[in-house]
N, C-alpha and C positions, 0 to 999 in steps of 0.2 A: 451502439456502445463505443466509447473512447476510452481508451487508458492512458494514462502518462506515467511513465518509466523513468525511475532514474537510480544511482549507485554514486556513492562513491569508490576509493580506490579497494576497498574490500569485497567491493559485490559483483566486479564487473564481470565475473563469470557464470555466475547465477544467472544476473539483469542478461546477458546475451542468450542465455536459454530459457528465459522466459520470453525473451522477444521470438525466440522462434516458436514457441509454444502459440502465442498469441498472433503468430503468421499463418500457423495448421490452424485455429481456428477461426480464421480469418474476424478478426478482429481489429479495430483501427487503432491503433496506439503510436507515439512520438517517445522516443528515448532521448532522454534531456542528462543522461547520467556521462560519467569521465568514463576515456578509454586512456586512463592513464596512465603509469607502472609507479609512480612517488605519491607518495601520500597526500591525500587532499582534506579540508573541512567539511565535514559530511554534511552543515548547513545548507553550506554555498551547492549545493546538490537538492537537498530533502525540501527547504522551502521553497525554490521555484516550482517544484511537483507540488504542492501542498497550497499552495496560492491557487493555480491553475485549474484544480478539484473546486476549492473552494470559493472559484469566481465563476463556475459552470462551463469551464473551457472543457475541463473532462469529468466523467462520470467517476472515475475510480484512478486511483494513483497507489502504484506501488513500489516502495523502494528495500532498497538491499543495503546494509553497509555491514562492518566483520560480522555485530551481534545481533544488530538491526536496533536494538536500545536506543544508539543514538539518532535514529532514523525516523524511529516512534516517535519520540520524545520532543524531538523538531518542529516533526508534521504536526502533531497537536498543539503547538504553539500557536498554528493560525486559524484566527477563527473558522468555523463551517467545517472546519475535521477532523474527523470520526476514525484516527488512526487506529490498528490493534496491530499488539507484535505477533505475531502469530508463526509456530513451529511445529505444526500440525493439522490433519488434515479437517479433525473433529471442531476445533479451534477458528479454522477461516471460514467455514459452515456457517455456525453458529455466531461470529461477530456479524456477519451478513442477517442472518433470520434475526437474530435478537437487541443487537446494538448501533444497525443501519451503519456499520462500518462505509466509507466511504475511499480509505483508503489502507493496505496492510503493509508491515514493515517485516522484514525477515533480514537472516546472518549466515552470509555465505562460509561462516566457519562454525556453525551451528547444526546446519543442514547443507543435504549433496543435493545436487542438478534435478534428478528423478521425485523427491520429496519436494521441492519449488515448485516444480510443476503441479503434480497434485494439490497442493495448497492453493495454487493461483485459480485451477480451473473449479477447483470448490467452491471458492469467494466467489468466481467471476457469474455463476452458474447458480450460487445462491439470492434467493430473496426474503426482501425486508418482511416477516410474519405482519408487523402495525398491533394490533390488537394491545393486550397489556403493555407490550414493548414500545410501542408508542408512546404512552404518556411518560415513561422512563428515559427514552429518547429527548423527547421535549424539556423534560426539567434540566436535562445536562445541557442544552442548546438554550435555555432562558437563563441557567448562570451564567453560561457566557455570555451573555449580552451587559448582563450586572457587569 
């Protein structure tokens, strides 16, 4: 499994304790996000993670920015990704089992250090059910082709 990690300048403290999370469980992942203290465009962050999921460089891509909204909102902009905002643990679960999430967005002013982690190792650790979910999957992945 690979992950690609990124924040803008609201996540960066989160994104660094999910990288350690994802060091204890030994996990490959690349941090592509700002360690920067002034305000950045959370694009110029959210679509290089969200290209790189979606060109099979990595399996799952997860970013951070205040609310994670614009993070989401981003990533699903390019095609092949399956973002969900997700602020909860019941939430990154279930985008995984149900909607082949492929990448999640979270707000480092939404939720603390302890609840990230949880959420991540949910997602990371859950899988795609396929059965009904599949053909639900496939219709949202042939409008994007339209």
């Amino acid at each position: 499994m690979k992950v690609v990690l990124s924040s803008d300048h609201g996540g960066v403290n989160i994104r660094k304790e999910i990288a350690s999370l994802l060091d204890e469980m030994k996990i490959q992942y690349e941090d592509i996000g700002c360690d920067c203290e002034g305000s950045v465009d959370y694009p110029d962050y959210g679509i290089p993670a969200a290209e790189r999921v979606a060109n099979g460089e990595f399996d799952f891509g997860i970013l951070v920015c205040g609310t994670g909204i614009g993070m989401s909102m981003t990533a699903n902009k390019v095609k092949g990704v399956r973002c969900a905002l997700v602020h909860d643990v019941f939430s990154a679960k279930m985008t995984r089992q149900h909607n082949d999430a492929n990448v999640i967005a979270m707000g480092e002013r939404v939720i603390g250090p302890g609840l990230a982690r949880e959420i991540v190792k949910a997602f990371l650790e859950s899988e795609f059910e396929g059965g009904r979910h599949e053909n639900r999957v496939n219709k949202i992945m042939a409008y994007e082709e339209n």
